[in-house]
C-alpha positions as CSV (number, residue, x, y, z in Angstrom):
1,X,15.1,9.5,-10.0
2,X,14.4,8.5,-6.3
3,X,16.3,10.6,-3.5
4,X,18.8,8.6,-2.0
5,X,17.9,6.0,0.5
6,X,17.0,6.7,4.2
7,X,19.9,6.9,6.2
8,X,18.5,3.8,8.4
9,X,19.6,0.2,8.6
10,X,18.1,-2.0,5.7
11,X,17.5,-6.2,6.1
12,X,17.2,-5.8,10.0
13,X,15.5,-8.8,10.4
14,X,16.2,-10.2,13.7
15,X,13.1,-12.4,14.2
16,X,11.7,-9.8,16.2
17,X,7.8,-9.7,15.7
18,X,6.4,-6.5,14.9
19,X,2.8,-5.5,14.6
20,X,0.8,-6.2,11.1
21,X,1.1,-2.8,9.5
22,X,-1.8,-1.2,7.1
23,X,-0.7,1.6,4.7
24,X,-3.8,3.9,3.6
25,X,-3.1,6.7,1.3
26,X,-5.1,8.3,-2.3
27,X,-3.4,7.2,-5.5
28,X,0.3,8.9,-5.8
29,X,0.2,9.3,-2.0
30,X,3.5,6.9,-1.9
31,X,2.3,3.7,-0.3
32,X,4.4,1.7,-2.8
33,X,7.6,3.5,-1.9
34,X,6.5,2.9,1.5
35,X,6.1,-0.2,1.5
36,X,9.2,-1.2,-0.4
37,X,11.6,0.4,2.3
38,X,9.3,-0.7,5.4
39,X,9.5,-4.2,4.0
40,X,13.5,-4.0,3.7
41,X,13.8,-2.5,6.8
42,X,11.9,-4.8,8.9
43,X,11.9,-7.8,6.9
44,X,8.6,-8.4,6.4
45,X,6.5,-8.8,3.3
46,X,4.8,-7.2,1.4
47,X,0.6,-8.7,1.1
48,X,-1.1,-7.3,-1.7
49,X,-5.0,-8.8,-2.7
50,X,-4.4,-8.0,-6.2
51,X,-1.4,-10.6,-6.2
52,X,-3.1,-12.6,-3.9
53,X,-6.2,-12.8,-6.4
54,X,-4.1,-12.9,-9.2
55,X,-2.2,-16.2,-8.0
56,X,-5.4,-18.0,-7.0
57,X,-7.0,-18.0,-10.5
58,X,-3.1,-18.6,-12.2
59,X,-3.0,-22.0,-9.9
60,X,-6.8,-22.7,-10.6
61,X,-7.5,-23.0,-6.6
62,X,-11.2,-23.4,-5.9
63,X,-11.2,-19.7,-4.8
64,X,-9.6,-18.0,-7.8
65,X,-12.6,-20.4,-9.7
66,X,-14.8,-18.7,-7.6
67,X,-13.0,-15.3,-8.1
68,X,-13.3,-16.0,-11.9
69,X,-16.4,-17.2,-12.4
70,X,-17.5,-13.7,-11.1
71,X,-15.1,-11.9,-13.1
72,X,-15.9,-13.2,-16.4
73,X,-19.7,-12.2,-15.5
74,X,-18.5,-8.7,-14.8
75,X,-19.5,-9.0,-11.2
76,X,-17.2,-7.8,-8.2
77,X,-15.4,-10.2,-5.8
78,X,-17.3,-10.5,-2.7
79,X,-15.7,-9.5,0.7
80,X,-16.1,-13.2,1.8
81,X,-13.8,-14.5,-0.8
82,X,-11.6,-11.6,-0.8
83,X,-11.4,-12.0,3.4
84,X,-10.7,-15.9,2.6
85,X,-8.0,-15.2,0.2
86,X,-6.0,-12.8,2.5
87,X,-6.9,-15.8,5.6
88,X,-4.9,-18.4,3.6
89,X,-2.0,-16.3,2.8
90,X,-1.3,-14.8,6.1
91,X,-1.6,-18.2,7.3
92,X,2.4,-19.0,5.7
93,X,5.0,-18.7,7.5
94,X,6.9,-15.6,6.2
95,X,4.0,-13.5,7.9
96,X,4.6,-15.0,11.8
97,X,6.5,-11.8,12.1
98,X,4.4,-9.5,10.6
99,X,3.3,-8.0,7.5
100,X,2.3,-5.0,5.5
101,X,-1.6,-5.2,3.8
102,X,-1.6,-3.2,0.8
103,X,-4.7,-2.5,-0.6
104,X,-6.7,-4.4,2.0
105,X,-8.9,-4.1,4.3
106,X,-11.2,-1.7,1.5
107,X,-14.4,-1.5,3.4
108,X,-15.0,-1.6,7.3
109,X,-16.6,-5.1,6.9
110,X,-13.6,-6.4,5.8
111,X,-11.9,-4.5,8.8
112,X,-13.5,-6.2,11.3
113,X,-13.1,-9.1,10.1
114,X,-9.2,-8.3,10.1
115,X,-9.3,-7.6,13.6
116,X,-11.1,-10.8,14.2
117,X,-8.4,-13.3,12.5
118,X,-5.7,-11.4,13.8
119,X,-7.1,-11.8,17.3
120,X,-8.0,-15.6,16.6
121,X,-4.9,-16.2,15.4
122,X,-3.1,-15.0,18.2
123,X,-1.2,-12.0,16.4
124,X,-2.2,-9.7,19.4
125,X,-0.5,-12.5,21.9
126,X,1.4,-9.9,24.2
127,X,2.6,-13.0,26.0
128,X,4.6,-13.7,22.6
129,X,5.7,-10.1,22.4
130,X,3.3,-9.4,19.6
131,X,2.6,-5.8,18.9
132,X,-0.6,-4.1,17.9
133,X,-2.0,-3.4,14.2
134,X,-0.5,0.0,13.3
135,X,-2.7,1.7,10.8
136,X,-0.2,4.2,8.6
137,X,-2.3,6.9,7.0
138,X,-0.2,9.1,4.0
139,X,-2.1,12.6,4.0
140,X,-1.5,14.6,0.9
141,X,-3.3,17.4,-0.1
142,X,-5.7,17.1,-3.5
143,X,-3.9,19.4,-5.3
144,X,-0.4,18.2,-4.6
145,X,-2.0,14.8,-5.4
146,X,-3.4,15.8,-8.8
147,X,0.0,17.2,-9.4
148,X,2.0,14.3,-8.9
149,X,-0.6,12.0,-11.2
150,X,-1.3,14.5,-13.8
151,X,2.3,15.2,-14.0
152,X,3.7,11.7,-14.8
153,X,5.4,11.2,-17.9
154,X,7.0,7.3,-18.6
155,X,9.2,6.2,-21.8
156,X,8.3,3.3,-23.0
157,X,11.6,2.0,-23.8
158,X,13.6,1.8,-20.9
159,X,10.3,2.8,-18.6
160,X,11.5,5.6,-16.4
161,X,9.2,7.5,-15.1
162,X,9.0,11.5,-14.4
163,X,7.4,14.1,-13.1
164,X,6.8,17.2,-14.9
165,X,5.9,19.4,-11.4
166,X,8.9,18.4,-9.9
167,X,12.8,18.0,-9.5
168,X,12.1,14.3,-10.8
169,X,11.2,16.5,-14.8
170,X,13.5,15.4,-17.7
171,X,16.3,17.4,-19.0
172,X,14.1,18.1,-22.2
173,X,10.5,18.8,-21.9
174,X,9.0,15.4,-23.8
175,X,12.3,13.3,-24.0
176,X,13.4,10.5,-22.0
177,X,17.0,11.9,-20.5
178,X,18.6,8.1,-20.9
179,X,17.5,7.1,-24.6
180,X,16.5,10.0,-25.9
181,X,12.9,8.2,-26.4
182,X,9.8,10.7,-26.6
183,X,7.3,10.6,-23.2
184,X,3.9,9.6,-23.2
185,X,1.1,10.3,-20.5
186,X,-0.8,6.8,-19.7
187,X,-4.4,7.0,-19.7
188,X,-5.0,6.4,-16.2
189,X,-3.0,10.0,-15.5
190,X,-5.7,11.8,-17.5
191,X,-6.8,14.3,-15.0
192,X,-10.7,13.6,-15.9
193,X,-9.4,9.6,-15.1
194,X,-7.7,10.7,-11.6
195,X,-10.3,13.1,-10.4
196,X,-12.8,10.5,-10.7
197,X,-10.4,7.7,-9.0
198,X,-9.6,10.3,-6.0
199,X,-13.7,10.6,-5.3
200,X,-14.0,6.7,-4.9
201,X,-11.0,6.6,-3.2
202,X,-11.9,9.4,-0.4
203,X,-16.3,8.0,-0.7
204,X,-14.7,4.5,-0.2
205,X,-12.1,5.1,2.7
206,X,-13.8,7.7,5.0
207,X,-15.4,4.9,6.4
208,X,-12.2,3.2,7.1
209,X,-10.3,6.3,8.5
210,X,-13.0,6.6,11.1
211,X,-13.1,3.0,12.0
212,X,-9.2,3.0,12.9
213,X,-9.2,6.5,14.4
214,X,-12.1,5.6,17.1
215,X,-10.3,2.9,18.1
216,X,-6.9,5.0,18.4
217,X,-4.9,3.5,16.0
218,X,-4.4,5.7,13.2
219,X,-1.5,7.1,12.6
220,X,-1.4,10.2,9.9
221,X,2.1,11.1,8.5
222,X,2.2,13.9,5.5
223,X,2.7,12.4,3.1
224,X,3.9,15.5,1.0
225,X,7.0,15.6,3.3
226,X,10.5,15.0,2.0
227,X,10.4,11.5,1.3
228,X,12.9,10.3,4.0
229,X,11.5,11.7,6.8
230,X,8.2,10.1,5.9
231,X,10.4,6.7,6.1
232,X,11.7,7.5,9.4
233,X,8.0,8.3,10.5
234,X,6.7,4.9,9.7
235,X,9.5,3.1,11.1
236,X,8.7,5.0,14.1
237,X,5.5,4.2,14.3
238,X,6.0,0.4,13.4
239,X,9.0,0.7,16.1
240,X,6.4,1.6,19.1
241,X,3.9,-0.7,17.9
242,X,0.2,0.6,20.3
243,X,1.8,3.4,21.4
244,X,1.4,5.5,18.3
């Protein structure tokens, strides 16, 4: 039910090194979709921490232990061995020219230390035409955001998904347009659910917003905009690198 792809070259990678990119946005904001085409476009991929964590306690390394161990005890991973995590992986060699974060850095102590490795790791080497993090924030007003998680119906069969406020509704109020299957709402669009995620996720990232902004490299983009545009905003801003 997507619109149609942006009208911009997909697969471009050239080798050219662009800056590390870091997508902040509220639940339903878009970062996935985001993400997805700012990956094809630049060829670059796509870091997320819960993959990252996820893969460490699959292959049993001594950080997903660690990562466990606290898990099973119901406590939170610490910054340290989330920050550790993130180290090793951007470490490889499909990040030397650049990377999206998704879902990382959370806190501003896990921001600075960003900035450190990036620095120590020479990814802000102007000498080897490295460009500067670029800090893409999707703004979406609350109610529009509610909208578009309150609104989301799936089918479980062939796992479509739509939108009830929007052009993306089915056919048939309830019924899946391809097999006919009844729609469900999954618990985490109950609006009781989202409200509360949307207060952590504003408590939690203020923080982070200033952080970036002070140091002048925030870049908002509304994220309510026709979803090509928004595309064409990001590449921009990924495209002049400091300058945003």
């Amino acid at each position: 039910m997507e619109p149609a792809a942006a009208p911009v070259a997909v697969g471009m990678n050239t080798g050219e090194l662009v800056g590390p990119v870091i997508l902040l946005g509220a639940p339903g904001a878009g970062k996935g979709t985001q993400a997805i085409r700012i990956s094809e476009h630049f060829g670059i991929p796509q870091i997320s921490t819960g993959d990252i964590l996820r893969h460490n306690i699959t292959q049993g390394t001594d950080l997903g232990k660690q990562a466990a161990d606290l898990m099973e005890r119901g406590e939170l991973v610490s910054d340290q061995l989330v920050c550790q995590m993130v180290g090793d992986r951007l470490a490889q060699q499909d990040c030397a020219h650049g990377f999206i974060l998704d879902g990382f850095p959370r806190t501003v102590n896990q921001a600075v230390w960003l900035d450190k490795y990036l620095a120590e790791n020479h990814f802000f080497d102007t000498k080897k035409g490295c460009k500067q993090l670029v800090v893409i924030q999707l703004v979406v007003e609350y109610n529009k955001l509610l909208r578009r998680l309150t609104g989301r119906r799936t089918c479980h069969t062939c796992g479509r998904i739509y939108n009830i406020y929007t052009t993306q509704r089915p056919l048939i109020e309830g019924v899946c347009d391809t097999d006919g299957s009844p729609l469900s709402t999954r618990k985490d669009d109950r609006e009781e659910v989202i409200i509360e995620r949307l207060k952590n996720y504003e408590s939690q990232t203020l923080p982070l917003v200033k952080y970036y902004a002070e140091q002048g490299r925030l870049r908002e983009i509304d994220g309510a905009a026709e979803l090509n545009q928004i595309t064409a905003e990001a590449f921009k801003a990924i495209e002049n690198g400091d300058s945003v």
